[in-house]
Residue, then its C-alpha position, 0 to 999 in steps of 0.5 A: x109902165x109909169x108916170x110922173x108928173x113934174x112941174x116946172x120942168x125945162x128939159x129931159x134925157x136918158x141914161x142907161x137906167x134913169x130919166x133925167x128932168x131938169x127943174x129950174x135950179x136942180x135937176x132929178x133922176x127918176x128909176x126908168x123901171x118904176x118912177x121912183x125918185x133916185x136923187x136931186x142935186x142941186x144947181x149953183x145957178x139956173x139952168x138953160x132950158x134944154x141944158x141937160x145932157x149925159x154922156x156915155x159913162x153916166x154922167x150929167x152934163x147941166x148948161x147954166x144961165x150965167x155961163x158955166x157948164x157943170x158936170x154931176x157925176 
């Protein structure tokens, strides 16, 4: 249907209407119908490759390099 290319990437996930991507110290959502860029939110710290996760209600679960776990609702 679509694509994107996103450099610098470290990890992917699906919600129910949005592909995450993880990008050093931020992380994207992409509209899964047409690849238009949702939101970003920036991270207080660097993410742990294939940190990235979402839970049933929708929201983003990030791991960071330095220990701390942070959830973007």
């Amino acid at each position: 249907l679509w694509t994107r290319r996103v450099d610098g990437s470290s990890g992917v996930a699906l919600s129910k209407d949005a592909g995450l991507v993880l990008r050093g110290s931020d992380v994207a959502a992409y509209d899964l119908a047409d690849g238009t860029l949702l939101w970003t939110q920036a991270l207080p710290a660097a993410a742990v490759v294939w940190g990235l996760a979402v839970d049933r209600d929708g929201r983003v679960i990030v791991a960071m390099k330095d220990g701390r776990i942070i959830c973007v609702g």
